[in-house]
C-alpha positions in Angstrom: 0.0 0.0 0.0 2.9 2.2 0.9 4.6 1.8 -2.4 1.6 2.6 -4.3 0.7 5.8 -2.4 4.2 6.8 -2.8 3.6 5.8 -7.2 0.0 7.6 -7.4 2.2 10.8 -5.0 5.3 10.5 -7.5 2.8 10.9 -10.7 0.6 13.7 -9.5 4.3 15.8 -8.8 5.2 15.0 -12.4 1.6 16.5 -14.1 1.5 19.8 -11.9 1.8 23.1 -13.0 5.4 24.6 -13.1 5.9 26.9 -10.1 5.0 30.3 -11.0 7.5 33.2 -11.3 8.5 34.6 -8.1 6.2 37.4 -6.8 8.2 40.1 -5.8 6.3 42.8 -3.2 6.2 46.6 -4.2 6.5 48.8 -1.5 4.0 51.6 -3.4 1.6 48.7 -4.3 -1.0 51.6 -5.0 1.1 54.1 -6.7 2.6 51.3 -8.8 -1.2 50.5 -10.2 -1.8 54.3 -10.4 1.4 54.7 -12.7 0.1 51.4 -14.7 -3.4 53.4 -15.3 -1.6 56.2 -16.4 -0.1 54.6 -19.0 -2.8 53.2 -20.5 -5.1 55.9 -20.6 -3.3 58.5 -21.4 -2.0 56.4 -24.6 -5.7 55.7 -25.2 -7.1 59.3 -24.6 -4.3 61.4 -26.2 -5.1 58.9 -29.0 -8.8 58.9 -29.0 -7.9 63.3 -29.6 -5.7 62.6 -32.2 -8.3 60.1 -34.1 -10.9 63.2 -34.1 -11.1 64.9 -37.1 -10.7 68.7 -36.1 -14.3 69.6 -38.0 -16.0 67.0 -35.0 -14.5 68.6 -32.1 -17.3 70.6 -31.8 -19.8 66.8 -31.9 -21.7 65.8 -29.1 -24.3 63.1 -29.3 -27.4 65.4 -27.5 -27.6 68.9 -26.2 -27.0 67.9 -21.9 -23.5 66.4 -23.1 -20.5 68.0 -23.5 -18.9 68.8 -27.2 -15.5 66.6 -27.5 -13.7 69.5 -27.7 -15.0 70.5 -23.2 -14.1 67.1 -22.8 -10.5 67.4 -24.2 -10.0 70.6 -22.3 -11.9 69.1 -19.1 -9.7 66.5 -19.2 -6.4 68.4 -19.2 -8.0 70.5 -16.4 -8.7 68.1 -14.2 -5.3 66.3 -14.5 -3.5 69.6 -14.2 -5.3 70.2 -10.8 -5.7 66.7 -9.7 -2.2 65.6 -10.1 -0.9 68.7 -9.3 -2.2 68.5 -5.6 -1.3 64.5 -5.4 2.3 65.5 -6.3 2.1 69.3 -4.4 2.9 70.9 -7.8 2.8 74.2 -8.8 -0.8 74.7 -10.7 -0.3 76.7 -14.2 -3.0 79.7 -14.1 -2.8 78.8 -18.0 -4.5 75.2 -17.3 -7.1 77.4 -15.8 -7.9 79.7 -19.2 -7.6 76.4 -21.6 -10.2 77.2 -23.9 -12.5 74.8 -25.0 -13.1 76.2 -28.6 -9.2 76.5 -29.1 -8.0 74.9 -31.9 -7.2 70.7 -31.8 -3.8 70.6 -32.1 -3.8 73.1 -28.9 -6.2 71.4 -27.2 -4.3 67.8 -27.5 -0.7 69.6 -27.1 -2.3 71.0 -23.7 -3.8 67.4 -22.8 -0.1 65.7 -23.4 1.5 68.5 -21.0 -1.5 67.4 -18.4 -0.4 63.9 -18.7 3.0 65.5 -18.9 2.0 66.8 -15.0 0.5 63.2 -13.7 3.3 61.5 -14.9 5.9 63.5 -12.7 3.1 63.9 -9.6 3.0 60.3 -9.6 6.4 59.8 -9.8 7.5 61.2 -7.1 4.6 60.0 -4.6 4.6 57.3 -2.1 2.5 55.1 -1.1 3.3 56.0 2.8 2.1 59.9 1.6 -1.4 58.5 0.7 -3.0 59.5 3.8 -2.0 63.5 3.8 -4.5 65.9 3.2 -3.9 67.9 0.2 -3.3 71.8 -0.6 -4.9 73.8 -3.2 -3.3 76.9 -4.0 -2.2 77.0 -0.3 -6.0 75.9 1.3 -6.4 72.8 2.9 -8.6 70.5 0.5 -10.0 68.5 2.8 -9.0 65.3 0.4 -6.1 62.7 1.2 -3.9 62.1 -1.3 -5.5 58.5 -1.8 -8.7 59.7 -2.9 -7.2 62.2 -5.6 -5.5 59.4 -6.5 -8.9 57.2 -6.7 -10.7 60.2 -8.6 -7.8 60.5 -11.1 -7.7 57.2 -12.1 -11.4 56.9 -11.9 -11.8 59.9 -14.3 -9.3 58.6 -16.6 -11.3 55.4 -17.6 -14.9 57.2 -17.3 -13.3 60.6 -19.8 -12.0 57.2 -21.9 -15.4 55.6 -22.5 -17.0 59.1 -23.0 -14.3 59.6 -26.0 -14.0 56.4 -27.1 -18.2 56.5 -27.4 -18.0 59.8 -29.4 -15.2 58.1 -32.0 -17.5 55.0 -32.4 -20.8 57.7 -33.4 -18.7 58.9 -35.4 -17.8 55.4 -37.6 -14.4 55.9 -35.5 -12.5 52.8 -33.9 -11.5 54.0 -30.7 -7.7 53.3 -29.9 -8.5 50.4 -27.6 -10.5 48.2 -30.5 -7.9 48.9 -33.4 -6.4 45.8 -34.2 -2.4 45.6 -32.7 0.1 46.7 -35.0 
């Protein structure tokens, strides 16, 4: 009996799944993911601004929504501000006058410095600086830095679905259905 428990043991070792590679620990677990969001969607929304033609900038599926042109400047806005605070960053008063009806090519240059912003706030951030409460142009905010970084990364992929929806309306496939090159 021995001998066969040791034969059925000695089989099941032989058919299991190789090991998987070692998991190394980050010590900003929750900056780390932050950084990997910011990747992606800034890839995906500079994109999605660069696949609108300039003549539908001014396109917005009903009168309550925003043209894609607000959201493109939206979008820069809030990751001007937003990551400014999470990485206690100077706050252009430029960001602040971004014109919505400005031309595309300003409008997406102004979105890449925006990303520009996120990509040094983040950068520099720690996960043990989550729980400090944020500044805004020297007031308390009443935030942590943990839910800016939450909102950021939450608007990212909500302003990404709004864009990529407007592209699709308009017989566009958003950056994150083209096929890989």
């Amino acid at each position: 009996m021995m001998l066969q428990i040791f034969v059925l043991a000695a089989a099941l070792a032989s058919t299991q799944a190789p090991a998987p590679p070692e998991f190394t620990p980050s010590v900003n677990p929750v900056l780390d993911a932050a950084r990997k969001s910011l990747v992606e969607h800034s890839k995906y929304l500079i994109d999605a601004a660069e696949l609108m033609p300039a003549e539908k900038y001014g396109y917005h599926p009903t009168d309550a929504q925003m043209t894609f042109s607000k959201l493109v400047a939206h979008i820069t806005t809030t990751n001007t501000v937003i990551c400014s605070m999470i990485g206690s960053l100077p706050v252009s008063p430029d960001v602040m006058k971004l014109d919505d009806m400005a031309p595309k090519e300003t409008l997406v240059t102004a979105m890449k410095q925006s990303f520009a912003v996120c990509t040094e706030a983040l950068a520099k951030t720690t996960d043990a600086q989550l729980g400090e409460e944020l500044t805004l142009m020297a007031r308390r905010s009443g935030q942590s830095r943990a839910a800016a970084v939450i909102t950021i990364t939450s608007d990212w992929a909500d302003h990404y679905s709004t864009a990529a929806s407007y592209l699709r309306l308009n017989g566009i496939l958003p950056p994150s259905a083209q096929p890989k090159k």
